[in-house]
N, C-alpha and C positions, 0 to 999 in steps of 0.2 A: 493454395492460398496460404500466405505466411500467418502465423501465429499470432503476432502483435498485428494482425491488419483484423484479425476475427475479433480481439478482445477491443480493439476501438472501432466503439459505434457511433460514426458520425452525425451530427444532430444532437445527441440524447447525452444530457448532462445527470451522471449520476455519482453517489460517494462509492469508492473505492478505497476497503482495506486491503492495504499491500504489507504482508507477516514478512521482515528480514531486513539486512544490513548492508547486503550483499553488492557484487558488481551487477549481479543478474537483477538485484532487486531497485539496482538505481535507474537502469535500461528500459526495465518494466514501466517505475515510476513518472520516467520521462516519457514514454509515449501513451501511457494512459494520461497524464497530465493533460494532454493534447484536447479532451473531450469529456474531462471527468474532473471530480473533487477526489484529490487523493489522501487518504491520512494512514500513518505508518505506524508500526508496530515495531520496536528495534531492539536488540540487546545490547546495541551500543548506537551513538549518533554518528548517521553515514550525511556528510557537508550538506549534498547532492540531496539524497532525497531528504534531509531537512529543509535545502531548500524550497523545492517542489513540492512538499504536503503542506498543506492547511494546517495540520496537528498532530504530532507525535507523541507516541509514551514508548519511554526506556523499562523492558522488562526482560527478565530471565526468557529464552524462548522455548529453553527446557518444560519450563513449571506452567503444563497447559491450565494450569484454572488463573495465573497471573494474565496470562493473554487472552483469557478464556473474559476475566476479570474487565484488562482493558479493552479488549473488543467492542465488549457491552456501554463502553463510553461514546463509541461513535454510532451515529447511526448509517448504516450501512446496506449496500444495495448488492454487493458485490463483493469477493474476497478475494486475494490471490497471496501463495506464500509457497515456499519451497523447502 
């Protein structure tokens, strides 16, 4: 079974934080998209997955209590980051 077939759960709408800027993290973005509310965590804004989240904050992804910080903004069911 593929990876992105496990982490979309058909039916079940839930939020999803996705940690990153990345090519991997816009791939991610779009197919949890598919079944979820996504909102992102970025050190810079990626077009892509601005377009697709609900809500983004730009933070250092270094300085975990900044992300640690924004996290606590969303409410969330689920994380995923690299």
């Amino acid at each position: 079974m593929d990876y992105l077939e496990v982490i979309s759960m058909k039916g079940i709408s839930i939020n999803v934080l996705l940690v990153g800027d990345g090519a991997r993290e816009h791939i991610l973005a779009e197919k949890l998209y598919e079944d979820s509310n996504v909102y992102a965590i970025m050190s810079r804004t990626n077009p892509g997955i601005a377009t697709i989240a609900k809500s983004i904050r730009i933070c250092d992804l270094k300085d975990a209590e900044a992300v640690r910080s924004a996290a606590e903004s969303f409410s969330v069911s689920f994380d995923v980051g690299f």
